[in-house]
C-alpha positions, 0 to 999 in steps of 0.5 A, a space after each residue: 449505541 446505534 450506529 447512525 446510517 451509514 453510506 459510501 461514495 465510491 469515485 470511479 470516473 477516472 481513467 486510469 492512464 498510468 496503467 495503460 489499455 483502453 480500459 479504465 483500470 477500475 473495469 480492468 478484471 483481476 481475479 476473474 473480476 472487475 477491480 470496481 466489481 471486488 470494491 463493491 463487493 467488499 463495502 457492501 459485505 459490511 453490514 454498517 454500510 447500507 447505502 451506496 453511491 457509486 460516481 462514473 465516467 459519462 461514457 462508462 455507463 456500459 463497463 459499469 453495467 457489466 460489473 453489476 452483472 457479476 455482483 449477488 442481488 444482496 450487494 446490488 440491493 445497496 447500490 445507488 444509481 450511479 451518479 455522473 462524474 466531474 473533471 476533478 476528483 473533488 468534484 466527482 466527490 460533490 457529485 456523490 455527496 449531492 446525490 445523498 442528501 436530501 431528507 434521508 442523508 446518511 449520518 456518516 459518509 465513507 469515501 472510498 477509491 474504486 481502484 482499492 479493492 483490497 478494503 476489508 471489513 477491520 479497516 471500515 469498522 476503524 474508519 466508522 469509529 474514526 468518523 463517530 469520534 472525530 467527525 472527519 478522519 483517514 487512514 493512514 500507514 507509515 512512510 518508509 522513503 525519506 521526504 524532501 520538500 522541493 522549491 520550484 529550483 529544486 533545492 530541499 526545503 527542508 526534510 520532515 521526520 518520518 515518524 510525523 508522515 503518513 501515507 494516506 489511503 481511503 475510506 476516509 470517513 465523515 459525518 456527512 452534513 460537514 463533508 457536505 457543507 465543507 464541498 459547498 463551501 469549496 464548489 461556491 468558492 471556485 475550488 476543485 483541486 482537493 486531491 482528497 477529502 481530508 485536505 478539502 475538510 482541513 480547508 474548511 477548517 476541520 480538525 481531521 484524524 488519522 486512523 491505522 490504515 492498512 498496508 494491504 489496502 492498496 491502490 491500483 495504480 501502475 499496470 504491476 499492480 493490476 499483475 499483482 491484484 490478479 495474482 491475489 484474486 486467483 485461487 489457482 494459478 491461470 492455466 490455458 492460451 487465455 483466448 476467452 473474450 475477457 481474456 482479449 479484453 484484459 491485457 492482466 490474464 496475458 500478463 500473468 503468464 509473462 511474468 517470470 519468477 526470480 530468487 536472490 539471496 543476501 548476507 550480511 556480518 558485522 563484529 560487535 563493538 560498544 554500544 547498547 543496542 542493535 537495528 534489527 529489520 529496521 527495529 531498534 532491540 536494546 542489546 549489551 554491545 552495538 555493531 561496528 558499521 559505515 550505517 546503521 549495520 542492520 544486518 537483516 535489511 542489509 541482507 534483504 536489499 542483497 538478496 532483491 538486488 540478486 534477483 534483479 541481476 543489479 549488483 549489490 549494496 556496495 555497488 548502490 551505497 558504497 561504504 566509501 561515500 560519506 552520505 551512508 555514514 550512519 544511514 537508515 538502513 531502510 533507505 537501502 531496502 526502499 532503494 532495491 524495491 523500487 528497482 523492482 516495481 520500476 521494471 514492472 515486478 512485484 515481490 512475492 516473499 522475503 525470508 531472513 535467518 538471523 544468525 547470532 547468540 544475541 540478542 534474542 528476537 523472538 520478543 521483536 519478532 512481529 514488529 520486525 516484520 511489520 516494519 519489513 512489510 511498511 518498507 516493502 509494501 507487501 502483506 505482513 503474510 509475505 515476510 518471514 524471520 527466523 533466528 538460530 545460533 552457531 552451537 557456539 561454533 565460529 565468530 557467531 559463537 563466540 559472540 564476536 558478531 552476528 550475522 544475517 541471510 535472506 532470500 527474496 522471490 520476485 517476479 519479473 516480466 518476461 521482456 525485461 527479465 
């Protein structure tokens, strides 16, 4: 089947205040590169993508000009003279969509955040077949916190299952001539707070899809980001004063060599009782005995939030979830784990990788093996690369080998900047 031609809006007429610095973080340089430079570099490489719109800032005519300075002439080939930008995202959207229509529209429309480099080419050939099959679709990935919804006194609502949410990312895809139409709709009508366009096409009352995001594909919002993205772009680790002119320009290249490397390790036990299955890693394995535990007993998710705790200097579980408080009666041990990442990203850190060895006779994991990392790496926001899972016996020495229990160990790396360390 012919694929219809396909374009992309790209929207980088924000400014990025959370970051910090006087440059928008979408011109901020990671890896040696612009964010902006590596987000087009990535849409342009697909070879569905044969056009596209890039929407700026009125005043960001120049940063934009450098970024074209680093791209090859094949990606500049697909790019549109940038269009300028709106108060909103929806309407620096419209301003990208209106400057593709005419006699040569594209059939479908991929819109894509600047500031989410890390896009690769399996998450767009999902996204076109999103767009061909349902006519409006995004990705999404699972969420790993619990969410409350809040009236305006604060009290909850009510408390959604996570298993029906999703944490939406872009390139949220379209047949273009409804996107279009919905953004008229909604420019005639007065509205311009759509924070994304799937929300705007569910206004205009389109049936919208959700597709398998990527956790990889995230959004640079916070300045550890930035840390982490240039990490992730550099081949080799920075070396040198870091006195160049990009370097004075970019606060991330000081970052980096301020940024300090911490290790903590975790452990957990719990005796086996009745039951007919265990939580492993956030994974529910069917098993012959349960666990005696306050939660859920997830002796890896118990020694991962140990061992992130440890590297922070922050106490551990029992400091933060305390067996005596009867609100962790039967929690979701991933509650914990989320609680301590977000300890790290609050002070700025990033983590680097998470290694556990499960320690038990049963039940078996190596069945289980991949899931438990996938779900490791949802609650923890890291590439699924950064997590490892190991198991062994005890040669049926001690409490492990008798089969009165199993156990778990873990070790985190993280890093911290120096000023907070």
């Amino acid at each position: 089947m012919t694929l219809p031609q396909i374009a992309a809006v790209v929207v980088a007429a924000g400014r990025g205040i959370r970051v910090g610095g006087d440059t928008p973080k979408q011109y901020r340089r990671v890896g040696g590169q612009a964010v902006l430079t590596r987000t087009l570099a990535a849409l342009a490489a697909h070879p569905g993508v044969t056009r596209i719109q890039v929407v700026i800032a009125a005043d960001a005519a120049a940063f934009y000009d450098e970024c074209l300075g680093d791209l090859p002439p094949a990606v500049q080939a697909k790019l549109a003279r940038p269009v300028e930008g709106g108060a909103t995202r929806q309407a620096s959207v419209r301003a990208g969509i209106v400057a593709l229509s005419g006699h040569d529209a594209p059939g479908l429309v991929l819109v894509h955040d600047a500031a989410r480099p890390f896009v690769d080419a399996a998450l767009i050939d999902r996204a076109i077949a999103a767009a061909q099959a349902h006519g409006a679709a995004v990705p999404g990935v699972p969420v790993s916190d619990t969410i409350k919804v809040v009236e305006p006194d604060g009290r909850v609502r009510e408390t959604p299952k996570r298993e029906d949410l999703r944490a939406v990312q872009t390139p949220q895809a379209f047949r273009f001539a409804l996107l279009h139409e919905a953004h008229g709709r909604a420019a005639a009508e007065g509205l311009d707070g759509f924070t994304d366009d799937g929300a705007l096409a569910e206004w205009a009352g389109l049936p919208v899809a959700v597709f398998p995001g990527d956790l990889r594909n995230r959004k640079i919002t916070q300045a550890a980001d930035l840390v982490e993205a240039d990490r992730a772009f550099s081949p080799e680790p920075r070396s040198g004063s870091g006195s160049s002119p990009a370097a004075q320009d970019d606060a991330m290249t000081a970052a980096t060599t301020t940024l300090l490397t911490r290790l903590g390790t975790g452990f957990d036990v719990h005796a086996f009782t009745e039951g007919d299955h265990v939580w492993l890693g956030g994974v529910r394995i069917p098993a012959d005995r349960g666990v005696l535990a306050h939660s859920d007993g997830d002796v890896v998710l118990h020694a991962l939030t140990d061992a992130i705790l440890g590297a922070l200097a922050d106490g551990d579980i029992g400091v933060h979830f305390p067996p005596s408080d009867p609100r962790w009666r039967g929690a979701s041990s991933d509650r914990f784990l989320a609680d301590a990442v977000r300890r790290v990203t609050e002070r700025g850190g990033v983590i680097d990788h998470l290694d556990i060895t499960v320690l038990a006779e049963a039940p078996r994991i190596g069945a289980h093996r991949e899931a438990i990392r996938t779900r490791i790496a949802e609650i923890a926001g890291v590439p699924l690369s950064a997590v490892s899972i190991k198991a062994t016996t005890t040669e049926k020495l001690g409490f492990v080998g008798r089969a009165e229990g199993l156990a778990a160990q873990a070790a985190a790396t993280i890093r911290l900047p120096e000023a907070r360390a």
